[in-house]
N, C-alpha and C positions, 0 to 999 in steps of 0.2 A: 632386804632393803625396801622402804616404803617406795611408792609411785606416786612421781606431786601432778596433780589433772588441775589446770587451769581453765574453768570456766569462762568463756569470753565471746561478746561481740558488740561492738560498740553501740549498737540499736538497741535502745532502751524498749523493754516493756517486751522482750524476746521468751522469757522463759529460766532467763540464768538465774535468778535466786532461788523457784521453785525448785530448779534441777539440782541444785546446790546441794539443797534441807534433804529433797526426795530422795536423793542418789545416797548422799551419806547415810541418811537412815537406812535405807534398803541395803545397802550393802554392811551397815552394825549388824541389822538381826539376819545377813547371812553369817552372819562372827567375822568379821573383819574388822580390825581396830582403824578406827578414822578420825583424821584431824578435820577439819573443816576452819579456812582462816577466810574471813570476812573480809576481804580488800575493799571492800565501795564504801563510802561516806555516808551514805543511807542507812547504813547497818540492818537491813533489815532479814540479813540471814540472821542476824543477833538475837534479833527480838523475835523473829521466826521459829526458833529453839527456845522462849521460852524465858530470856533474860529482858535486865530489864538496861537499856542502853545509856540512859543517864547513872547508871550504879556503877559503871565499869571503869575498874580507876588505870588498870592497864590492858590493852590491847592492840593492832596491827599500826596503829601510829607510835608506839613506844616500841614495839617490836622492829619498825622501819628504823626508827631511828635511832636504834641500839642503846636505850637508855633501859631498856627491859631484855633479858632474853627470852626468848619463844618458848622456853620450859615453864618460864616464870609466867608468863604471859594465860597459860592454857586453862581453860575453865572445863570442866563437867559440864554435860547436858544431862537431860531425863532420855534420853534415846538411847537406845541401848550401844553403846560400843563407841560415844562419837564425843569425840572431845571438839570446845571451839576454841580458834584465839578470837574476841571476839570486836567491834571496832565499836567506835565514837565519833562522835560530829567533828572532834579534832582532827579527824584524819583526812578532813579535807584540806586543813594547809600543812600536809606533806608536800604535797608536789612544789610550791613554794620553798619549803624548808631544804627539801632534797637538793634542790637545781642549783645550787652550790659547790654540793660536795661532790668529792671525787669517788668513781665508781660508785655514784649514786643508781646504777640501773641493777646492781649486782646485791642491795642493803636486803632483798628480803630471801634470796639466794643463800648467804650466808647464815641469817639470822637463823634458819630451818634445817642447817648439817648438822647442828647437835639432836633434834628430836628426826630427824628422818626414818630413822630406822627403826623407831618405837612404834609405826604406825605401820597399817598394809601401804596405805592408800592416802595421800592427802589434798584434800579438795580445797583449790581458793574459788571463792566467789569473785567475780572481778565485777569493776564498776561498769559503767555504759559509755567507754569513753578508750580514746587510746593514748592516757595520759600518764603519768609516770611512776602510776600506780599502777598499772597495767601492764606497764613493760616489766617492772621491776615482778609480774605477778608472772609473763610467760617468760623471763629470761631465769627464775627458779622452779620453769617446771620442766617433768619431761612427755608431757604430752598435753593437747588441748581440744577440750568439746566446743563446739562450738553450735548453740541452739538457734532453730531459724524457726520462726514461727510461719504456719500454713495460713498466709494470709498474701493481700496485695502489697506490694514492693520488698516482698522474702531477701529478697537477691541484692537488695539496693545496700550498697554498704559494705557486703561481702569478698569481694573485689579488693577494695583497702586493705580491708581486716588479715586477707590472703596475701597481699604482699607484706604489710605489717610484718606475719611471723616469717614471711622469708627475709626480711631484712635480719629481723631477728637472727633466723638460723646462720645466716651470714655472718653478722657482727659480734654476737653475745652468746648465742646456745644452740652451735651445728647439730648438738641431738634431740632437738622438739622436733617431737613429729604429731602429726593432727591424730589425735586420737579418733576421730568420728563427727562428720555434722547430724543432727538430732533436731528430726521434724517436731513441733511443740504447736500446743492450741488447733490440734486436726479435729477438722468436722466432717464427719463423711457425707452430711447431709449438702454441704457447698460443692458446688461443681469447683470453684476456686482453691478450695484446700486441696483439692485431686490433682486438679491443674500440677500448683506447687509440686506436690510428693513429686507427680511425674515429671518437672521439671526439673528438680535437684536430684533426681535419681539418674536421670539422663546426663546429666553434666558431669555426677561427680561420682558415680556408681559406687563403687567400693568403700568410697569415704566415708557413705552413709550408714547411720546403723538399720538395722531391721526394725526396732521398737520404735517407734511411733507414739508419740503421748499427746492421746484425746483432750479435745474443753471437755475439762471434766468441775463442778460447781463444788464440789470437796475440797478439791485442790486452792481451788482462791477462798476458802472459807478455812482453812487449815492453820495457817499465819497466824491470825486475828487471836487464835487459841495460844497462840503461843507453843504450836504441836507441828511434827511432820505427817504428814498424809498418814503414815505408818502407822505413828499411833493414835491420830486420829479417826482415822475411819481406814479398816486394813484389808477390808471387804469393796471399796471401791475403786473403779476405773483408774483415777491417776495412780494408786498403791500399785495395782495392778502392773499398770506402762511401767512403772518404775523401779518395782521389782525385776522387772523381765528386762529391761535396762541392765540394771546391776548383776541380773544374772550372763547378760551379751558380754558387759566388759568383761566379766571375771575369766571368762572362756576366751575370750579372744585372748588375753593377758597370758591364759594358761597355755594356750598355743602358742605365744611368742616369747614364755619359757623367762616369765615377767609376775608370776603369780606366784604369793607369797605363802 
């Protein structure tokens, strides 16, 4: 049975669609079948694999709103092993649409029972926001990364975001557990980025992963191609972090008897 990883934190400009492209591809060319479902309005994990976002006549807003199923919904990438559902500008008047309906927090939960188990692994990108694309994106998963970038005000925000999924776990989905928070944008040359590491090391020890992912100049140039770091340049630093990433999950997974 796959594993849905909901990327998330409401600070925009953190790292989560880079981790989104990087982690999915890294863990294809380990051979792991991966979904990756676009939840933010941006779409720019869409167009980051490579599509072209004004072409897409069905994805995570037809999928929300059950006028498409998630089977029907799923596109091919050029990445090896990584399918996307992939999203459109319309999916910003979901939250609008939804705030009506009933068990509206539950539409993309269900939408994703029927392909679950076709995938290891399925990764949503979530938007920069904790709006009802968000919820709807950690109450259908069962675990969540959560990216802080090595920079000033890391912390600010994460407080919410942490009660957030405890409300969650309360109200909607008692088995999310945090999968890991993941230091992004580390420079070693900043005394400031050190700072951070050793400050969310200290607060939240275990939570944290080991990998660490550098400003690496590949990485923010990778997108633009329409490519993941992976096959874009597979010899550099973010490839690197983000293999070694995908290789932490898979083992942690495999120790908690979660690995596919």
């Amino acid at each position: 049975m796959g594993k849905i990883i909901a990327i998330a934190n409401q600070k925009g400009g953190v790292g989560k669609t880079t981790t989104s492209i990087s982690l999915a591809a890294s863990l294809g060319v380990l051979e792991k079948k991966i979904l990756l479902i676009d939840a933010d309005p941006q779409a720019n994990a869409t167009s980051g694999l490579g599509l072209d976002v004004n072409a897409v006549e069905g994805g995570t807003y037809h999928v929300l709103e059950h006028t498409l199923s998630a089977r029907k919904a799923i596109v091919k990438t050029a990445s090896p092993n990584v399918d996307i559902i992939p999203a459109h500008i319309d999916l910003v008047a979901i939250e609008i649409e939804l705030v009506d309906k009933q068990e509206r927090e539950y539409m993309l939960k269900k939408a994703l029972a029927e392909v679950k188990d076709d995938y290891d692994y399925i990764l949503i990108d979530c938007a920069p926001s904790l709006g009802l694309i968000t919820l709807n994106s950690l109450v259908a998963a069962d675990a969540v990364i959560i990216p802080i970038q090595c920079e000033y005000f890391a912390l600010e925000g994460l407080g919410k975001l942490l009660n957030t999924i405890k409300s969650i776990q309360k109200i909607h989905n008692p088995t999310l557990e945090i999968e890991g928070l993941l230091l992004t944008m580390f420079d070693s040359r900043l005394r400031l980025s050190n700072q951070v590491v050793d400050e969310v090391r200290k607060h939240f020890s275990s939570m944290v992963f080991d990998t660490i992912i550098r400003r690496n100049i590949r990485l923010g140039e990778a997108p633009s191609y329409g490519e993941s770091i992976i096959t874009y340049d597979a010899t550099s630093k973010g490839a690197v972090n983000y293999l070694n990433l995908a290789q932490e999950l898979l083992q942690k997974n495999s120790k908690n008897g979660k690995s596919n």
